[in-house]
Every structure is written in structure tokens, then in C-alpha cells.
C-alpha positions as CSV (number, residue, x, y, z in Angstrom):
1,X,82.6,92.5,102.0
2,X,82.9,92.0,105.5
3,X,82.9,88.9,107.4
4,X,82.7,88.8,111.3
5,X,82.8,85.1,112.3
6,X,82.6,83.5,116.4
7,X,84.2,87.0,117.8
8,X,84.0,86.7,121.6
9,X,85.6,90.1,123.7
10,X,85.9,90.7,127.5
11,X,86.6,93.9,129.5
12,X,88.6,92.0,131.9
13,X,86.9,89.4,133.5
14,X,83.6,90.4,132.2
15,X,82.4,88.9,128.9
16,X,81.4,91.8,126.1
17,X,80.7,90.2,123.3
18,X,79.6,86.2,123.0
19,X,80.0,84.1,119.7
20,X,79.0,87.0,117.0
21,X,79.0,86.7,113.6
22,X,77.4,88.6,110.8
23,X,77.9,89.8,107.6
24,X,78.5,93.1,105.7
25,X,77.7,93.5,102.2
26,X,79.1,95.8,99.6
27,X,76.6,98.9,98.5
28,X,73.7,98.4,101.9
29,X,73.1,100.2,105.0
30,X,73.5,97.2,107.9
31,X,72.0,98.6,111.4
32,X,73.1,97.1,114.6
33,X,70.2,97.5,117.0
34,X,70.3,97.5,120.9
35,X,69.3,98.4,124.2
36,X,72.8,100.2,126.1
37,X,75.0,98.4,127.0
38,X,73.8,95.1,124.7
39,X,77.4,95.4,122.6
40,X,76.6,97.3,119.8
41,X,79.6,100.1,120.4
42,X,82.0,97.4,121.7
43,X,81.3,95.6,117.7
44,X,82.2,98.8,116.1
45,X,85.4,99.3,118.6
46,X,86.5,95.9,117.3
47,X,85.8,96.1,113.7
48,X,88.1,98.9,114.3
49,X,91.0,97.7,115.7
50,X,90.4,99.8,119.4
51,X,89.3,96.2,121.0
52,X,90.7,92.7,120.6
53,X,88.6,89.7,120.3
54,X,89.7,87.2,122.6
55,X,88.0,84.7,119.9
56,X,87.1,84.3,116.1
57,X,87.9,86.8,113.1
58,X,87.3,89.4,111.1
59,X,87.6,89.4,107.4
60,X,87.4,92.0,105.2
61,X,87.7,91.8,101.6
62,X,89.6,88.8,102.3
63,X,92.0,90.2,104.3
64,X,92.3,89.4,108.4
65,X,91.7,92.3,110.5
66,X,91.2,91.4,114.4
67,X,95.6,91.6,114.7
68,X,95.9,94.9,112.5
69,X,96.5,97.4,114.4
70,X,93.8,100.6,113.8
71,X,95.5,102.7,112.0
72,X,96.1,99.8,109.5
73,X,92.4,98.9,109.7
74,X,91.1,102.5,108.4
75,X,93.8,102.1,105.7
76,X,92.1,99.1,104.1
77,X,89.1,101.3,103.8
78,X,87.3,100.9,107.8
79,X,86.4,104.8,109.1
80,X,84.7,104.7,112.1
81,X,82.9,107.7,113.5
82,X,82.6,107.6,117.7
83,X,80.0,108.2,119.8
84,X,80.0,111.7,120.5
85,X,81.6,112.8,118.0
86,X,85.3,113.3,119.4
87,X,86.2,116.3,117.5
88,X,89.8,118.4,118.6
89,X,87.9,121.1,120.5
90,X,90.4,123.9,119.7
91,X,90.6,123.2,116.2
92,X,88.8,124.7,113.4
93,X,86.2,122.5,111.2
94,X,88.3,122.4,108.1
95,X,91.2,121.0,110.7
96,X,89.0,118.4,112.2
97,X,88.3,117.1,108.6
98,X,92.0,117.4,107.2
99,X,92.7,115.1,110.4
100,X,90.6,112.4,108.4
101,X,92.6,112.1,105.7
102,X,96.0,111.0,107.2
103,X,95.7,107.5,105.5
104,X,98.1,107.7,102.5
105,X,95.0,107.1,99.7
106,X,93.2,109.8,101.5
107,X,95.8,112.6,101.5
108,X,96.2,112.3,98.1
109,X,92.8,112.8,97.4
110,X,92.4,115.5,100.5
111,X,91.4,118.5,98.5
112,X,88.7,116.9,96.0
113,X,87.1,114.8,99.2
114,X,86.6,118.0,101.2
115,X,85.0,119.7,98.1
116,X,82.9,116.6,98.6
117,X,81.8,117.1,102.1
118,X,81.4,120.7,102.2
119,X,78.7,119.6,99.1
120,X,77.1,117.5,101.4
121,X,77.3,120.0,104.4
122,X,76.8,123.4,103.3
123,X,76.6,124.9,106.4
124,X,80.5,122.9,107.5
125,X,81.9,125.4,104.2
126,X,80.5,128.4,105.9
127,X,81.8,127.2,109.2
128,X,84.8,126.0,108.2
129,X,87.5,128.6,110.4
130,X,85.2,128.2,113.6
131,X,86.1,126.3,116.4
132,X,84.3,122.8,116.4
133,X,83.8,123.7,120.3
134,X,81.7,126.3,119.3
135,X,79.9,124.0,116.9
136,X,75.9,123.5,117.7
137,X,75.3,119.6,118.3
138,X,73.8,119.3,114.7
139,X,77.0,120.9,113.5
140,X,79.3,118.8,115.5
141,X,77.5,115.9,114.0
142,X,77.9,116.8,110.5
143,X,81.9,117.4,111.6
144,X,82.1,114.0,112.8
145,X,80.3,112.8,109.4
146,X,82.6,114.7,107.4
147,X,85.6,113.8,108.9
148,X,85.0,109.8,108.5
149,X,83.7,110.5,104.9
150,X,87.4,112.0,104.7
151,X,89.2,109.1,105.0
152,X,87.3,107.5,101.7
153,X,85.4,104.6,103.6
154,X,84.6,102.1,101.8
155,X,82.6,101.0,105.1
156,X,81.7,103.8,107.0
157,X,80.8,102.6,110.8
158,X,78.7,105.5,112.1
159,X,78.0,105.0,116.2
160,X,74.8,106.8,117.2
161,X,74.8,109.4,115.1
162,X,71.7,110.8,116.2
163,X,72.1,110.8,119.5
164,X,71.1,114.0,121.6
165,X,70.0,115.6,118.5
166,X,66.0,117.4,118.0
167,X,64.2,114.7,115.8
168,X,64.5,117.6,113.2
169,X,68.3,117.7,113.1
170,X,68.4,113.7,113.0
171,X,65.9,113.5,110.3
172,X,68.5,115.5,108.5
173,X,71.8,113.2,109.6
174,X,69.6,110.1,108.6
175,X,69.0,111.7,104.9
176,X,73.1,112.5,104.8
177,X,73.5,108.9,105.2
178,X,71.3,107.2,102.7
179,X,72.8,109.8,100.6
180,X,76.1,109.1,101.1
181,X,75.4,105.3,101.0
182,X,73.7,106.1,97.2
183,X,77.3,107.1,96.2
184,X,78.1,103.4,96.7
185,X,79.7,104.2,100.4
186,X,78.9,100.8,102.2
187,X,77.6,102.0,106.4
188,X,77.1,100.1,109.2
189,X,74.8,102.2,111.7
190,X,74.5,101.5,115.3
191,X,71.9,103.6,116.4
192,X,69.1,103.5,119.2
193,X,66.5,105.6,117.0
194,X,65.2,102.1,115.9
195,X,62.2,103.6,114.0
196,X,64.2,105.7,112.0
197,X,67.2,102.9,111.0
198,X,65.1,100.3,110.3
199,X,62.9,102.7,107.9
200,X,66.8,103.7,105.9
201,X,68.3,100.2,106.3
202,X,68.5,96.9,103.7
203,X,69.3,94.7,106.6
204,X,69.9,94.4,110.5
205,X,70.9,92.6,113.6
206,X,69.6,92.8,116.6
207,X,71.8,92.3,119.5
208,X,71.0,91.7,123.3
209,X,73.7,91.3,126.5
210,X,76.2,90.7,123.8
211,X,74.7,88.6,121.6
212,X,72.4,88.6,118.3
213,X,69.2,87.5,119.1
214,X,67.4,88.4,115.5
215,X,68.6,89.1,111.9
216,X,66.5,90.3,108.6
217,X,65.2,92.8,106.4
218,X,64.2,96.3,108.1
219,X,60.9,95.9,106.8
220,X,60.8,92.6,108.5
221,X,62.2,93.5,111.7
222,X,59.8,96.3,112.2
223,X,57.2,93.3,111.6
224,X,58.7,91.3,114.4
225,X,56.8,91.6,117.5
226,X,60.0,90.9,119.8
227,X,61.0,94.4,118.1
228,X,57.9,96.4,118.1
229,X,57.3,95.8,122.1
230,X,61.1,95.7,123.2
231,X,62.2,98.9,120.9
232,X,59.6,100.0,119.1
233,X,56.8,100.4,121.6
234,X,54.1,99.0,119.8
């Protein structure tokens, strides 16, 4: 589905990213696992069209995406959710998630999507005229969520979803996306909970100082003793 082949990327001077290719395929959850500052955001950025490879491509569904422009890239189906959730601070939930569908396919199917959402998040429906400043974390979260699930993903590239969440609240984010995944939503997860992704996830790459390092199954990666003493603790 998606096809990630030699992609080098530097901030400046400084390498990012160093010969990195992997694979996405249709229907999994794929986790990219990492210390900070290893790459992990900097892939997602890229796959979405924010960064530029200064090497190597990016294919999805056959079609190149490291020259389309981003909002090009989340037309052909690429929603990426940031780090910290980004919502418009002043701006009510519903708002935030009508400012997901912009993308032409989206808009026409805005009002049965956010049916959608609000069936997955409950709690965004009895929100939905607040301000998403005056959100809890959990509920910013679930804003974020909802507004990538708004743009009708067929990936949906989900950076640290958990993070600064209670391990009660992420619990809950990590059973919104196998749920979402189940109806056939493709996600690529970065995420530093590594317990948690590796328990949801078909497959994973591990990446360190810009490279991967290690590839397989979750089950097999929580196997791997590199993993369990590096990330896992064991």
C-alpha cells in the first residue's frame, strides 16, 4: 500500500533520516518504535508532505508522493495526526473536526463521518460546542483522533498518541485505534508506550539515530532482547 524506499532527510546540515525503507500494508497497524529524537516524527512529517527527502521515494498505491505538496498528500487518502494534538484553541470540537474534512472526498461525506466519530467518541458529541482549549488532555486526544478520521484515511499516521496521558486514558486511545483499524482504516503508530503498541500491532520497525535497526512481528519484537533491555526494561 505504501512503499518508502532509500529516503534520506537533513535539517540543514545535520542528517535526519539515513537510507529508510519500509513498507505499509493495506488493513495492519505498523508501529514505528524509538527513543526521542531517533526519527520516528521526522518519517511521519515526510510521509506527509511537511519534509522533503533529500533522497529515495515514496510510493503510495502506486502513485509518487515525496514532490506532492501536503495538501495533495492527505487527498490521496494520508491523514496525519501531530504530536500534541494541534487543535485551533478558540474553536469548538465540532469546528476542529469540520476542519478535517476540507479534502474534496471528505466534505462530501462531512456529515455521515462525524456521525461516525461522535460513535466512537461519545463524550466529543456531548462536547461538541466547547472550546477544544478547555478540552481535558484525554479529550483533546480524542479531538485530534477525530479530526484525522475526518479526512477518511485510508492510512491514518497517528504520532504519540498517548503521550502525557494517565495509563487509564491511553488504554482507552489504544482500544479507539484497533477499533478504528477493524473498520479496515490502515494506521501507522509512532508511539513511545512500546508495551502497549507492540501488544495492538501486526508489524513494526524499530528505528535508532535515524535509522531501522530491527523489523518483525510485535510478538516477535517483544521477544527480542535488544527490545526488551533498550525499551522494554526487561
Amino acid at each position: 500500500m505504501l512503499k518508502v524506499e532509500g529516503v534520506d532527510l537533513r535539517y540543514g546540515d545535520m542528517p535526519a533520516l539515513w537510507d529508510v525503507s519500509f513498507e505499509v500494508h493495506k488493513g495492519e497497524i505498523l508501529v514505528l518504535l524509538g527513543a526521542n529524537g531517533a526519527g520516528k516524527s521526522t518519517i511521519i512529517k515526510t510521509l506527509s508532505g511537511i519534509l522533503r527527502p533529500s533522497r529515495g521515494s515514496i510510493t503510495f498505491n502506486n502513485i509518487r508522493l515525496d514532490t506532492e505538496p501536503a495538501h495533495e498528500v492527505i487527498c490521496h487518502g494520508l491523514v496525519h495526526v501531530p504530536e500534541g494534538r494541534r487543535l485551533f484553541p478558540e474553536m469548538t470540537v465540532e469546528e476542529n473536526l469540520i476542519m478535517g474534512s476540507m479534502a474534496p472526498e471528505a466534505k462530501k461525506k462531512r456529515e455521515e463521518t462525524i456521525e461516525w466519530v461522535y460513535s466512537l467518541f461519545p463524550r466529543l458529541r456531548e462536547r461538541k460546542n466547547q472550546l477544544a482549549n478547555t478540552l481535558s488532555g484525554g479529550e483533546q486526544q480524542m479531538a485530534a483522533v477525530g479530526r484525522g478520521l475526518m479526512g477518511l484515511p485510508k492510512i491514518l499516521m497517528l504520532d504519540e498518541p498517548s503521550l502525557g496521558l494517565s495509563p487509564l486514558l491511553a488504554r482507552d486511545i489504544f482500544k479507539i485505534i484497533q477499533l478504528v483499524n477493524k473498520r479496515g482504516v490502515t494506521v501507522l503508530l509512532v508511539e513511545q508506550n512500546v508495551k502497549y503498541s507492540l501488544s495492538i500491532c501486526d508489524r513494526a520497525y524499530v528505528l535508532e539515530n535515524g535509522r531501522i535497526v530491527l523489523s518483525g512481528t510485535g510478538e516477535e519484537l517483544a521477544r527480542n532482547e535488544h527490545v526488551k533491555e533498550a525499551y522494554l526494561g526487561v
